[in-house]
C-alpha positions as CSV (number, residue, x, y, z in Angstrom):
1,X,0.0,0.0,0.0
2,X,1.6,3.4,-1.0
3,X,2.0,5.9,1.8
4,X,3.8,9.5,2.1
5,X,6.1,9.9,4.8
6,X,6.3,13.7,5.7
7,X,9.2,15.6,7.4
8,X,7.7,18.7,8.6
9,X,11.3,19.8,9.1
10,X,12.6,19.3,5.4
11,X,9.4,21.0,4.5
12,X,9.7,23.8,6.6
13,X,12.9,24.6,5.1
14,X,12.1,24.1,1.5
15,X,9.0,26.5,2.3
16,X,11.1,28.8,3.7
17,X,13.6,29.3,1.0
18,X,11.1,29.2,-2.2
19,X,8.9,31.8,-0.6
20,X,12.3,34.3,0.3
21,X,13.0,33.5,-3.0
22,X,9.4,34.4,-4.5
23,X,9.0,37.1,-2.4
24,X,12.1,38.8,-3.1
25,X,11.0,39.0,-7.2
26,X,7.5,39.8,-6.4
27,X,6.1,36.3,-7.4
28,X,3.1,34.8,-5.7
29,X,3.5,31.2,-4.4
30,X,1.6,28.7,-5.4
31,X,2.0,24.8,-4.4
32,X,1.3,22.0,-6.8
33,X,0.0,19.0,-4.3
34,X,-1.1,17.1,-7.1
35,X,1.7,14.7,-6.2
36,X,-0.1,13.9,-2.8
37,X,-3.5,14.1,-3.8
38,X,-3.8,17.0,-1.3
39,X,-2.7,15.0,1.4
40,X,-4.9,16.9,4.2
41,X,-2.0,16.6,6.7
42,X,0.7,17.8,4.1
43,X,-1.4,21.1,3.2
44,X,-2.0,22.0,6.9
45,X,1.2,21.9,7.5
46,X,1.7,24.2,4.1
47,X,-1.0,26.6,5.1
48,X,0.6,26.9,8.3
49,X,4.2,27.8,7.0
50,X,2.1,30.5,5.1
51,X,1.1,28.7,1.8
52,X,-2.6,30.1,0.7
53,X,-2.8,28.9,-3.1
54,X,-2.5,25.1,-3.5
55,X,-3.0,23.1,-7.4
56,X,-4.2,19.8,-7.9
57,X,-5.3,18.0,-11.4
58,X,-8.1,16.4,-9.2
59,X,-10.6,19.0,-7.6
60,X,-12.4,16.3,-5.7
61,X,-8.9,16.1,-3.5
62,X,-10.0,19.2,-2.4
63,X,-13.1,17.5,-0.2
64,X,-10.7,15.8,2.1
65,X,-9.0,18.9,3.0
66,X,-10.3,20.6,6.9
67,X,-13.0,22.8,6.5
68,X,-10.9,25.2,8.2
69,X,-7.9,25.4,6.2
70,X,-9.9,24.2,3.0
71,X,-12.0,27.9,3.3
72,X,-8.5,30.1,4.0
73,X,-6.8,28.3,0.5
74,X,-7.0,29.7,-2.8
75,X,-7.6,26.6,-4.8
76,X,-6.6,26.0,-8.6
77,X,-7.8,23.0,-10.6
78,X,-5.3,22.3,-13.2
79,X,-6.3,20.0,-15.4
80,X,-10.0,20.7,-15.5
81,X,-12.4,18.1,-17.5
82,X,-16.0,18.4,-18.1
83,X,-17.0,15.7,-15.5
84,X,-15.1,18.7,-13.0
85,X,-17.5,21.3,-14.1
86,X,-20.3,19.1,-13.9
87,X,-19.1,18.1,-10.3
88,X,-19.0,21.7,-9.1
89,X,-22.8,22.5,-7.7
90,X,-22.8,19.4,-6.2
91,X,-20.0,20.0,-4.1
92,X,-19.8,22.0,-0.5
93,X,-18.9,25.3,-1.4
94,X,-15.5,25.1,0.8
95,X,-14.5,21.9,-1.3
96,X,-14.8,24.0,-4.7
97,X,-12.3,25.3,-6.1
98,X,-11.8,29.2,-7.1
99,X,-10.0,28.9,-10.1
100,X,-10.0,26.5,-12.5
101,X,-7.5,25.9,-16.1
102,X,-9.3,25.4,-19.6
103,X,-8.1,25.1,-22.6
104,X,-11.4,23.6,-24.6
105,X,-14.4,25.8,-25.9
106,X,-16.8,22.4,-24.7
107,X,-15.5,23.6,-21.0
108,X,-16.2,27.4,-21.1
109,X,-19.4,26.2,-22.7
110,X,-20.2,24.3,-19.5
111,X,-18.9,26.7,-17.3
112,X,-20.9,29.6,-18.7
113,X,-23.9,27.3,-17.9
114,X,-22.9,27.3,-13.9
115,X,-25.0,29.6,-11.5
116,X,-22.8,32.7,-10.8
117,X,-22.0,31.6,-7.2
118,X,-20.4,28.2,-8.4
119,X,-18.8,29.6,-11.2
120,X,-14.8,29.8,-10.1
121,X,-12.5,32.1,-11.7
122,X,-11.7,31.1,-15.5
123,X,-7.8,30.7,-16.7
124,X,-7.4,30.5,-20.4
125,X,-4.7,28.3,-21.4
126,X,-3.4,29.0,-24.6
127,X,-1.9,25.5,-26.7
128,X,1.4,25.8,-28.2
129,X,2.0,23.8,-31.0
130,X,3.1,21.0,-29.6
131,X,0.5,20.7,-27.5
132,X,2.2,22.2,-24.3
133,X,-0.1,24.2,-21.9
């Protein structure tokens, strides 16, 4: 069975150093935790070192997260599909995301169909040529 071992110490360092760094240049911080699934204990310990914007490809990660650190985060949805859009009036309103990343016409489609208070904040990705966001 997989499971993540966290050192709050390594993190607090790492945390430390990128957000001197992205504060020194102006640059707003914001944590991919894709990797974990948004690993409830790993983003409390984020949003305690002072990380406010979390990213994951999977919105419904989101849900696990403590309604009390869940409602202080700036969530992003990254890879957003149509069954995400769909997803958003059924979920509680601290488990939605604020932002979301789309790239397809179908999406903004669905979106604009959303009552205004689901409706997160839309991100147009623009597609290179080779297909790169």
């Amino acid at each position: 069975m997989a499971f993540i071992n966290i050192n709050r110490d390594s993190i607090t360092g790492n945390v430390q150093i990128v957000s001197e760094f992205c504060k020194k240049y102006g640059i707003q911080l914001c944590v991919v935790t894709k990797f974990c699934c948004s690993e409830p204990k790993l983003v409390d310990i984020l949003y305690d070192l002072g990380i406010k914007r979390i990213a994951d490809s999977n919105q419904e990660n989101f849900g696990r997260l403590s309604i009390n650190t869940s409602v202080q985060l700036l969530k992003n949805v990254i890879k957003t599909r149509l069954s995400d859009i769909l997803l958003l009036p059924s979920l509680a309103p601290h488990a939605r995301p604020q932002r979301v990343f789309v790239s397809d016409e179908k999406l903004l489609d669905a979106l604009s169909e959303l009552p205004k208070n689901v409706c997160p904040d839309i991100m147009l990705i623009i597609e290179a040529g080779d297909l790169r966001d």
